[in-house]
C-alpha positions as CSV (number, residue, x, y, z in Angstrom):
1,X,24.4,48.3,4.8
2,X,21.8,47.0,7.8
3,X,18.8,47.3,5.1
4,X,20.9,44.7,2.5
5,X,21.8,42.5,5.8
6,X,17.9,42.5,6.9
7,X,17.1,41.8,3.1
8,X,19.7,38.7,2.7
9,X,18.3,37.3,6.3
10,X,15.0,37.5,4.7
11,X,16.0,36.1,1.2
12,X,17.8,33.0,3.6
13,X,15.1,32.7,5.5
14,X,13.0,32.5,2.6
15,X,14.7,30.0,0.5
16,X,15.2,27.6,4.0
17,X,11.6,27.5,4.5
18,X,10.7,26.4,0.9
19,X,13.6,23.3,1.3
20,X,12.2,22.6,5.0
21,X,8.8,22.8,3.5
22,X,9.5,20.3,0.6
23,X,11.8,18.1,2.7
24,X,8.6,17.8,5.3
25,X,6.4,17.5,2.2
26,X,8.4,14.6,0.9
27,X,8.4,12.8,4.6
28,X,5.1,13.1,4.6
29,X,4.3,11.5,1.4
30,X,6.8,8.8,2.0
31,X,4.7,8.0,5.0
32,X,0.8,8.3,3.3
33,X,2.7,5.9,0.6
34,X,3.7,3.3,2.9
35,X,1.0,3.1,5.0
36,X,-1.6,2.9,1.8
37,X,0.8,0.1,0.4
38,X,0.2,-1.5,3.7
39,X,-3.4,-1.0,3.4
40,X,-3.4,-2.3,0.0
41,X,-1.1,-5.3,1.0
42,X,-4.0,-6.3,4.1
43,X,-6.9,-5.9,1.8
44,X,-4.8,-8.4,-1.0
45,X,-4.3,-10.7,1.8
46,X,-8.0,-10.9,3.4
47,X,-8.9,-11.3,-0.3
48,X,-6.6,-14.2,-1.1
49,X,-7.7,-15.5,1.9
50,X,-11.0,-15.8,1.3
51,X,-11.1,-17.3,-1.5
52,X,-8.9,-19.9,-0.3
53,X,-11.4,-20.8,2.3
54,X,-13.8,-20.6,-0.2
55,X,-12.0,-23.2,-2.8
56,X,-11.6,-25.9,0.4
57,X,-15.0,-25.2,1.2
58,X,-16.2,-26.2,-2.2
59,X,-14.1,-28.6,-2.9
60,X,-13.6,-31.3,0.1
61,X,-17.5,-31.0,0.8
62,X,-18.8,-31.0,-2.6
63,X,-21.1,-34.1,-2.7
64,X,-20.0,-37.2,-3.6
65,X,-15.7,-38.3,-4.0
66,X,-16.1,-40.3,-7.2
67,X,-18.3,-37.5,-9.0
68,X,-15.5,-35.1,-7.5
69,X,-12.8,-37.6,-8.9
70,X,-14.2,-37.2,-12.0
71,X,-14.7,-33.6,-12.2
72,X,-11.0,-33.4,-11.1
73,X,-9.6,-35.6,-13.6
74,X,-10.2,-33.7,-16.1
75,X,-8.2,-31.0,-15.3
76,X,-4.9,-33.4,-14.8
């Protein structure tokens, strides 16, 4: 009777390690997920960014207003 009680702790003990290790697996990845979306998100940003700076810079300083005008027009 002690060895089957020894052999079910076992077996419990077992089976609670695989859900703790997949319920710390999933945590983990949950976390690595969020903080690469967050990652992402900042690079996205920086990128958009720049090429907004880049657009003004090109187009308020880009020789002379009535050749801009004109440029711009077409695109009304």
């Amino acid at each position: 009777m002690a060895e089957f009680l020894i052999w079910l702790v076992a077996a419990l003990g077992a089976i609670g390690g695989v859900v703790l290790g997949r319920g710390w697996g999933r945590a983990e990845g949950k976390r690595a997920g969020k903080r690469e979306a967050e990652r992402d998100a900042m690079e996205d940003n920086s990128k958009r960014v720049e090429r907004g700076r880049d657009a003004v810079r090109d187009g308020r300083g880009a020789g002379d207003p009535a050749e801009r005008l004109r440029r711009n027009d077409g695109q009304w």
